[in-house]
TIRO-2110 file (N, C-alpha, C; in Angstrom, 1 decimal):
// TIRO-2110
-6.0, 0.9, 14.7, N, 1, A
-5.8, 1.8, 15.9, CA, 1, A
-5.5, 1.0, 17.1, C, 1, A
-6.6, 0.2, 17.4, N, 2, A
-6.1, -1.0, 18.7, CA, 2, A
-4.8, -1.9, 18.4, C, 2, A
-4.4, -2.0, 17.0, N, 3, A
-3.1, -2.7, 17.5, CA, 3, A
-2.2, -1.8, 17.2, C, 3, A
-2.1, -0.7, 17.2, N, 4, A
-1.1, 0.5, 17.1, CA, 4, A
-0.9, 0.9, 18.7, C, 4, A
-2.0, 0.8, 19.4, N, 5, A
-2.3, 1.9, 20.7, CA, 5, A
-1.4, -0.2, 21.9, C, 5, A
-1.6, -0.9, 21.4, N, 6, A
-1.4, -2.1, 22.2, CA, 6, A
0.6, -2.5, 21.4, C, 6, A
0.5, -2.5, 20.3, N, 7, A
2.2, -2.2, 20.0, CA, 7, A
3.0, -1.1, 20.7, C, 7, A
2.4, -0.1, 21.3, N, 8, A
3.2, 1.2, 21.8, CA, 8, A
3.2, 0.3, 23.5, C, 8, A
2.2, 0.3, 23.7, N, 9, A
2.0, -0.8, 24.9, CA, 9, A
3.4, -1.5, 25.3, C, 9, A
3.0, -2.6, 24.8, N, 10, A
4.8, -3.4, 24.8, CA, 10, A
5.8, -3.3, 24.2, C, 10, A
6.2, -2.2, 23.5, N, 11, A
7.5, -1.4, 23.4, CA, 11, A
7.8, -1.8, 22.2, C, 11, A
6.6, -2.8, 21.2, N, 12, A
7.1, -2.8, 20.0, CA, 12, A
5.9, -2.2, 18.6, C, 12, A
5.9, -0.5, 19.0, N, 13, A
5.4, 0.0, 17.9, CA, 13, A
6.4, 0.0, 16.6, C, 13, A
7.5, 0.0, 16.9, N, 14, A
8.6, 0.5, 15.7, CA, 14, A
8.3, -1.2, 14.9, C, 14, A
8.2, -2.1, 15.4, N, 15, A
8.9, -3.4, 14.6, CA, 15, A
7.0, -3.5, 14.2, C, 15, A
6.1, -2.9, 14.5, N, 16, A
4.3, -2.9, 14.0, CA, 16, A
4.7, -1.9, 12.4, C, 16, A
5.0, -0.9, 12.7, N, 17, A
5.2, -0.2, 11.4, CA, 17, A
5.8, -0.4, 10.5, C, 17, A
7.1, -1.0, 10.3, N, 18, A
7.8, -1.3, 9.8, CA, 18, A
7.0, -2.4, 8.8, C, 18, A
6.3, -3.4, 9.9, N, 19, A
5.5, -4.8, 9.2, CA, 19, A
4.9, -4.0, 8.2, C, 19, A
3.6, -2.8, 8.8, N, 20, A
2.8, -2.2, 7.9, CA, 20, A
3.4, -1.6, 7.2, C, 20, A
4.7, -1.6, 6.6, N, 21, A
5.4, -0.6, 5.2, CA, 21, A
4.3, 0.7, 5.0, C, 21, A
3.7, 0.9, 3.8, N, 22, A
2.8, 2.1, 3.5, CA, 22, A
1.7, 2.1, 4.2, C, 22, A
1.1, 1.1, 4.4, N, 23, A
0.3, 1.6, 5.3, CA, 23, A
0.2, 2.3, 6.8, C, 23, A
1.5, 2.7, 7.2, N, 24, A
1.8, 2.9, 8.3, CA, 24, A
1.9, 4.7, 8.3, C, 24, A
2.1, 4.8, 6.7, N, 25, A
2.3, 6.5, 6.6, CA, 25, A
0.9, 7.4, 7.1, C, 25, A
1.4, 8.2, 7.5, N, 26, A
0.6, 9.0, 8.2, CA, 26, A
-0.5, 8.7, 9.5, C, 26, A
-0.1, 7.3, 9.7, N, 27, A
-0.6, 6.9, 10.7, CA, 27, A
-1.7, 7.6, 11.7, C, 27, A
-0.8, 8.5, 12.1, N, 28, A
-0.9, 9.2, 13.4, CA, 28, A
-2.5, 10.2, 12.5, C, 28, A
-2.0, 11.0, 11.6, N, 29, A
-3.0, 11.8, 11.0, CA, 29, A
-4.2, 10.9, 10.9, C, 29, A
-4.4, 9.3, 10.3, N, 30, A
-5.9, 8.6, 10.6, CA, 30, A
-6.2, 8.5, 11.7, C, 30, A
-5.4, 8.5, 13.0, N, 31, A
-5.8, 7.7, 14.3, CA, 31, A
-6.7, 9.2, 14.9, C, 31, A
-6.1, 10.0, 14.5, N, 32, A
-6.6, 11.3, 14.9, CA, 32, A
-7.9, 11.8, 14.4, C, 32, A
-8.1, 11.5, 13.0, N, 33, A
-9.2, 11.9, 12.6, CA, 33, A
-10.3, 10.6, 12.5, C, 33, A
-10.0, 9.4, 12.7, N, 34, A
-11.2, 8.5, 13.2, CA, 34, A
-11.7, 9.0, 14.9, C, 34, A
-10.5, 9.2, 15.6, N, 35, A
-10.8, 9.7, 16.8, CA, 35, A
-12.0, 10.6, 17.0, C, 35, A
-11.4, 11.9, 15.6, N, 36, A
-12.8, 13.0, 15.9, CA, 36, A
-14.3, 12.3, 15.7, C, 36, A
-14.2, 11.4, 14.6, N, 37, A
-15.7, 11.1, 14.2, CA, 37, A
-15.8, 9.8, 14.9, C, 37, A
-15.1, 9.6, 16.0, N, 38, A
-15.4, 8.5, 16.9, CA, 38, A
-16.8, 8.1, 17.6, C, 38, A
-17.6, 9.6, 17.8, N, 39, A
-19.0, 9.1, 18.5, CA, 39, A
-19.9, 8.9, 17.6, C, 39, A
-19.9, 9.3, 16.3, N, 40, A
-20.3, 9.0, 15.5, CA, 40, A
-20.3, 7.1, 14.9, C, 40, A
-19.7, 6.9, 15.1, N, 41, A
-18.8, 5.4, 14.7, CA, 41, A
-19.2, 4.6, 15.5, C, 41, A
-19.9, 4.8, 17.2, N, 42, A
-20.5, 4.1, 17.8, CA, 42, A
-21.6, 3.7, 17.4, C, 42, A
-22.8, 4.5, 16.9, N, 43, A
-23.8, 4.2, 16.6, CA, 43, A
-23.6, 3.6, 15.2, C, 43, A
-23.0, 4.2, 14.2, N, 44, A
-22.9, 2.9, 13.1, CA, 44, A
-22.6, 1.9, 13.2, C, 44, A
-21.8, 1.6, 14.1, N, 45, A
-21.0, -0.1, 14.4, CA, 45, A
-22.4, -0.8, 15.6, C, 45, A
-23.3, -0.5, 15.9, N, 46, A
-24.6, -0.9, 16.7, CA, 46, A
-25.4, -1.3, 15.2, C, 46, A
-25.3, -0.3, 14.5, N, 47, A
-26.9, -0.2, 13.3, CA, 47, A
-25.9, -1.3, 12.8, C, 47, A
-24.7, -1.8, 12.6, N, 48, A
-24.2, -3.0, 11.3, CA, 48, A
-24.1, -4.4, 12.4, C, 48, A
-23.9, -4.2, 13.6, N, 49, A
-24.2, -5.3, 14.3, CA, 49, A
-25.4, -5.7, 14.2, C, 49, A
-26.0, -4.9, 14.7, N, 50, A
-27.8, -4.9, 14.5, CA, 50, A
-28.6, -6.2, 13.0, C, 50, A
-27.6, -5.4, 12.0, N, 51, A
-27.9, -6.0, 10.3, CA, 51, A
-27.4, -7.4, 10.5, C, 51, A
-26.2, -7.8, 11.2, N, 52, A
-25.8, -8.7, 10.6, CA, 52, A
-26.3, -10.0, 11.5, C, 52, A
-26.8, -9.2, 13.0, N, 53, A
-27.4, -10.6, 13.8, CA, 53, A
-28.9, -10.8, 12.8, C, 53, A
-29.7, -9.7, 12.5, N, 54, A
-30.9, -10.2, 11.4, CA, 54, A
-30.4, -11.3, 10.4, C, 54, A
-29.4, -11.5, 10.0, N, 55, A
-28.9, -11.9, 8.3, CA, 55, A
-28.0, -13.3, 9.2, C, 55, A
-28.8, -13.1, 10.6, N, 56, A
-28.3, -14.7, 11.1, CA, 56, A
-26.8, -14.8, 11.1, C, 56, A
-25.8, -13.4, 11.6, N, 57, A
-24.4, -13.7, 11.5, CA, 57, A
-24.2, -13.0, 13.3, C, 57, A
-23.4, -13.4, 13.8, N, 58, A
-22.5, -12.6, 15.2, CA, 58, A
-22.5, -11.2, 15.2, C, 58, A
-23.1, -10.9, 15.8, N, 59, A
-23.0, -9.1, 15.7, CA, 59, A
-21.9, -8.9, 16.8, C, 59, A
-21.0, -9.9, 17.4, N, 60, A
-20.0, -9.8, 18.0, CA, 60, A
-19.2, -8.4, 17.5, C, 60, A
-18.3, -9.2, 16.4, N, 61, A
-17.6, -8.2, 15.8, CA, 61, A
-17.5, -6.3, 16.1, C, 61, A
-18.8, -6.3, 15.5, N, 62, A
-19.3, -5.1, 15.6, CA, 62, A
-19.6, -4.5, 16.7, C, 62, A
-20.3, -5.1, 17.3, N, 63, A
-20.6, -4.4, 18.9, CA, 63, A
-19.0, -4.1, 19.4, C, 63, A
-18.1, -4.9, 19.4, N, 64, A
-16.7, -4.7, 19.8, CA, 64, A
-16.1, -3.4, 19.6, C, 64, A
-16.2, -3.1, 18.0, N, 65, A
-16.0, -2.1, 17.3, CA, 65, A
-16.6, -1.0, 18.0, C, 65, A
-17.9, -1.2, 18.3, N, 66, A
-18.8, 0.3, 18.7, CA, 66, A
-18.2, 0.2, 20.4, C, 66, A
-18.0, -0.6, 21.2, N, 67, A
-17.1, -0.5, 22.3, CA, 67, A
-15.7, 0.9, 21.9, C, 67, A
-15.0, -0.3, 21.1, N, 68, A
-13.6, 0.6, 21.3, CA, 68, A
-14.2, 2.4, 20.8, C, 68, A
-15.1, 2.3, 19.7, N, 69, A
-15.2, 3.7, 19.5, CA, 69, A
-15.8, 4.4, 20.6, C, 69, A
-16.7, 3.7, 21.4, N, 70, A
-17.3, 4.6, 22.6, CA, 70, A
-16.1, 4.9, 23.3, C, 70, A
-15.3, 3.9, 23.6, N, 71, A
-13.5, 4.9, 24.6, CA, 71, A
-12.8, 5.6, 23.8, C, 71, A
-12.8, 6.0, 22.4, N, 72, A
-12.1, 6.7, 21.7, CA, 72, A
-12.7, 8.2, 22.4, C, 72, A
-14.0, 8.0, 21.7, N, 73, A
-14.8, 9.0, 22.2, CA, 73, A
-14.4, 9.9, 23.3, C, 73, A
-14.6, 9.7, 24.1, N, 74, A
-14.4, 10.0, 25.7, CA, 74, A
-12.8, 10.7, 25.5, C, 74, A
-12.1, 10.2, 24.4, N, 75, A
-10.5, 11.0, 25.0, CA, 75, A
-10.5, 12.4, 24.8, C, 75, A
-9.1, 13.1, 24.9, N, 76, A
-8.9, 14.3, 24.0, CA, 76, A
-9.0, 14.2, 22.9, C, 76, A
-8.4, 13.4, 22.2, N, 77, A
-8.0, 13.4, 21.0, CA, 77, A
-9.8, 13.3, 20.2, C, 77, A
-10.7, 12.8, 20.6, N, 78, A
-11.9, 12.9, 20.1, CA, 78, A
-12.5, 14.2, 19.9, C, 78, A
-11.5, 15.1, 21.1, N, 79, A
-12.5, 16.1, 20.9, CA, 79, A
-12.1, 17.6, 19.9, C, 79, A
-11.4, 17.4, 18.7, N, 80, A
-10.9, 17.8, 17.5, CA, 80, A
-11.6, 17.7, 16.5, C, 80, A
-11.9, 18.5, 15.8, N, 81, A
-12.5, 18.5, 14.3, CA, 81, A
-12.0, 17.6, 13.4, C, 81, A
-12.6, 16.9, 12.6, N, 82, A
-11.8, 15.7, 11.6, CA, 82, A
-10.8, 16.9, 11.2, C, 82, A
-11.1, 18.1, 10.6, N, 83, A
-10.2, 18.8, 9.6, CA, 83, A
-9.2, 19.2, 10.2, C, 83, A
-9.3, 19.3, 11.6, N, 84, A
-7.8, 19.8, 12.3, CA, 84, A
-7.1, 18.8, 13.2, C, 84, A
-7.2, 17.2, 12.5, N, 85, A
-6.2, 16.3, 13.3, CA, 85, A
-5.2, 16.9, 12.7, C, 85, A
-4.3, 16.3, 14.2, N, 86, A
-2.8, 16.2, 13.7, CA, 86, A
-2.3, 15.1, 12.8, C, 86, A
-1.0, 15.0, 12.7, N, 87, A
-0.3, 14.1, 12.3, CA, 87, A
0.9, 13.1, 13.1, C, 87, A
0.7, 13.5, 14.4, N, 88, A
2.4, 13.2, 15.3, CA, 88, A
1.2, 11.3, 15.9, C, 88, A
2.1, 10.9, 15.1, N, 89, A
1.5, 9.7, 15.8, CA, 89, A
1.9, 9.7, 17.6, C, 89, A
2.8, 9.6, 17.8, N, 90, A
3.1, 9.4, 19.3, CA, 90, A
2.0, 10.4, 20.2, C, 90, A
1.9, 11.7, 19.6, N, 91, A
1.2, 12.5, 20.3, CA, 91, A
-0.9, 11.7, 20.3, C, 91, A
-1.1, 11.4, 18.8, N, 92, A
-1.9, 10.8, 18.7, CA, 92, A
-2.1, 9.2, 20.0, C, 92, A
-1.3, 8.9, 20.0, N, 93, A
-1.8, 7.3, 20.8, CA, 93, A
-1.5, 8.2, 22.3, C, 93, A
-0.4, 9.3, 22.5, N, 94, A
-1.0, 9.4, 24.1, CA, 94, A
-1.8, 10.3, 24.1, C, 94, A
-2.4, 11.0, 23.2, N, 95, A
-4.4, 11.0, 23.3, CA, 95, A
-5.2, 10.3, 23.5, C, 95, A
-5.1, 9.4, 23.3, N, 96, A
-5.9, 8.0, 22.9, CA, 96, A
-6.1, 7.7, 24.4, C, 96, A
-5.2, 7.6, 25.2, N, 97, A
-5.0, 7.0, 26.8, CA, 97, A
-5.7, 7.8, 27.7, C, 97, A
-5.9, 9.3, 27.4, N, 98, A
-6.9, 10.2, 28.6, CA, 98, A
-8.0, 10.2, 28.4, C, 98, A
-8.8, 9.5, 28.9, N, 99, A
-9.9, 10.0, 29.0, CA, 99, A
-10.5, 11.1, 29.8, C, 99, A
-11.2, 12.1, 29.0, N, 100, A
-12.2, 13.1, 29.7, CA, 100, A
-13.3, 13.3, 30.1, C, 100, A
-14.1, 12.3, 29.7, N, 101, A
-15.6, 11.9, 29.6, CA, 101, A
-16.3, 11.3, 30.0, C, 101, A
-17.4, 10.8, 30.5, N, 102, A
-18.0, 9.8, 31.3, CA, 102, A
-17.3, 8.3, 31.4, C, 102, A
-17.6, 7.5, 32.0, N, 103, A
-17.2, 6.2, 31.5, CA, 103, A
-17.9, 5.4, 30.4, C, 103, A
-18.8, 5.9, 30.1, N, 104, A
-19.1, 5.2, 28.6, CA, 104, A
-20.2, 6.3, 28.0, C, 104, A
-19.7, 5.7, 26.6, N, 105, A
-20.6, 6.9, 25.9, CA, 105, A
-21.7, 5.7, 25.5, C, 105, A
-23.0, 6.1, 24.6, N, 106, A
-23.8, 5.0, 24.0, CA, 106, A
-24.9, 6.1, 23.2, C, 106, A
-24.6, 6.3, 21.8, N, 107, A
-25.1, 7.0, 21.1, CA, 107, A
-26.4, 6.8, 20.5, C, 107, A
-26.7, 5.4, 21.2, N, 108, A
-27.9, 4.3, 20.5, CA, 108, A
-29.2, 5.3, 20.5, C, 108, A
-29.8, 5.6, 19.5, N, 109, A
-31.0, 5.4, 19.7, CA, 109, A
-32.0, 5.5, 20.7, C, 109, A
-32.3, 6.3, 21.9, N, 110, A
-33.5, 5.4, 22.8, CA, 110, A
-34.6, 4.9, 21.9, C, 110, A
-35.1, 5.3, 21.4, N, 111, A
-36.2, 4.9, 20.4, CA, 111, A
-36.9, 3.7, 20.0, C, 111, A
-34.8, 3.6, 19.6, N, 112, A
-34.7, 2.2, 18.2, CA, 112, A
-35.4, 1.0, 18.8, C, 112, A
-35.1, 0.8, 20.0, N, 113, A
-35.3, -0.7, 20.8, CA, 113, A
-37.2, -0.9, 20.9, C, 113, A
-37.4, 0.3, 21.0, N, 114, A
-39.0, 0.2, 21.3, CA, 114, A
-40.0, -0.3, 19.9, C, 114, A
-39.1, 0.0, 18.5, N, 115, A
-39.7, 0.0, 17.1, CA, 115, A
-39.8, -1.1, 16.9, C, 115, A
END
């Protein structure tokens, strides 16, 4: 999704797709439905960062991941039922760019930190 939304960026999504041959099909229809279950995706990408600084690895990665999904969050395009994304990629990535929503979402747990 980030190097799809950053290829439209500098004017070379067409020569991105092309690289991804099949994987590129239907594009727009995943970017759309990760989008819906985007706030959801925050908190799992915290709980696997979480796992993997215990197991003594960078929970870099992850927390990154739960970043970009908290600005997914926040667009229109998040705010769609997985079953009714679209498919128009172009329409998909300039959803991706409005945000409607606070400036950060954080689905964490208050709880978790206290356990």
């Amino acid at each position: 999704m980030q190097a799809l939304r950053a290829a439209e960026h500098y004017g070379v999504l067409e020569h991105v797709l092309d690289d991804l041959g099949d994987l590129a099909d239907q594009a727009g229809r995943r970017i759309a439905r990760a989008a819906a279950k985007s706030a959801r995706y925050v908190g799992e990408m915290h709980e696997i960062a979480a796992a993997q600084e215990a197991a003594g690895l960078t929970p870099a990665l992850f927390e990154g991941m739960a970043e970009v999904y908290s600005e997914i969050a926040r667009t229109e395009l998040a705010q769609a039922a997985p079953e009714e994304a679209g498919s128009d990629l172009s329409e998909a990535l300039r959803a991706l760019g409005e945000r409607q929503l606070p400036e950060r979402l954080d689905v964490r747990d208050p709880d978790a930190d206290e356990a």
